[in-house]
C-alpha positions in Angstrom: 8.9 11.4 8.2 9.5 10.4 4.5 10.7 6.7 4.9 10.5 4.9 1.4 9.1 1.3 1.2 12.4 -0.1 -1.0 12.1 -1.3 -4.5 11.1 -4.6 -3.8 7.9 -3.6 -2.0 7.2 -1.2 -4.3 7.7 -4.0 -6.9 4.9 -5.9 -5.3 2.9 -3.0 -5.1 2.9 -1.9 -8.2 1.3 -5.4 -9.5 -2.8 -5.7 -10.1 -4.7 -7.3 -7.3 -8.2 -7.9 -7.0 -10.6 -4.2 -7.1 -11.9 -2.6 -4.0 -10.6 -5.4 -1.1 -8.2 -5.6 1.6 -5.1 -8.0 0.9 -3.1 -9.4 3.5 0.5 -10.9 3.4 3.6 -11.1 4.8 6.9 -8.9 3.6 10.1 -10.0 4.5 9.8 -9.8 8.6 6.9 -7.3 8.2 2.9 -7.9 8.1 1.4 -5.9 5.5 -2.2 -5.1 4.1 -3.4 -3.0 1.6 -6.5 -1.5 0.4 -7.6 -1.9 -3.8 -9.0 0.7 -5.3 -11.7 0.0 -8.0 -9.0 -1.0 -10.7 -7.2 -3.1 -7.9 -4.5 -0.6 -7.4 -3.3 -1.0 -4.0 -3.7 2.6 -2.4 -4.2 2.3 1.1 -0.8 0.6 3.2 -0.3 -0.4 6.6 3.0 -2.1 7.4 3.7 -3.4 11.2 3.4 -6.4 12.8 -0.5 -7.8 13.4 -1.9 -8.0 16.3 -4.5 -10.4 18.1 -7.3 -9.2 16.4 -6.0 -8.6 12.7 -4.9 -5.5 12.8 -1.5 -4.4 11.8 0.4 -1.5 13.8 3.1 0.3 12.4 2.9 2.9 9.4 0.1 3.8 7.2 1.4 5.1 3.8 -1.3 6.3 1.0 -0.8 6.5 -2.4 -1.1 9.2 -5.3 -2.0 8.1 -8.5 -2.8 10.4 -11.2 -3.9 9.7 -15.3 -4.1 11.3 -18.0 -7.0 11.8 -19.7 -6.2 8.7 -21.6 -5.8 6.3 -19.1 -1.6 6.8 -19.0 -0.1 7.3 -15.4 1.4 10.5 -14.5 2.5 10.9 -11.5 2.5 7.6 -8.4 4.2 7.6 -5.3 3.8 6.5 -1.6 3.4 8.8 1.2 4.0 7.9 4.9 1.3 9.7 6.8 1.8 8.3 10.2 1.7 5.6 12.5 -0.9 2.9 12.0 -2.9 1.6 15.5 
């Protein structure tokens, strides 16, 4: 169950996006959207194709991000926790 999102994605990923909304866009042949936390770290992903209504079904990957007590990052990396409906 460990599939990793490629560098490019993770590229894209990495970048600053606007705190605490949902962003959605397209990825190569994939629909993708992803949940900001309060600094607009994407943290939440769902990859898939979108349905009717919006939503994308696929995967649903979470991120861990973890500082030091200065602000640095220490450890970030996506997990795949399952599929996304």
């Amino acid at each position: 169950m460990s599939r990793t999102l490629g560098p490019e994605l993770e590229k894209k990923l990495q970048k600053k996006y606007e705190p605490s909304t949902m962003v959605d866009m397209r990825f190569r042949n994939n629909d993708i959207s992803f949940k900001t936390d309060d600094e607009g770290n994407p943290i939440l992903l769902f990859i898939g194709k979108r349905n009717d209504q919006g939503v994308v079904k696929g995967e649903r990957y979470a991120r861990r991000l973890k500082s030091d007590s200065e602000g640095n990052i220490i450890k970030d990396h996506w997990e795949l926790k399952g599929k996304a409906t």
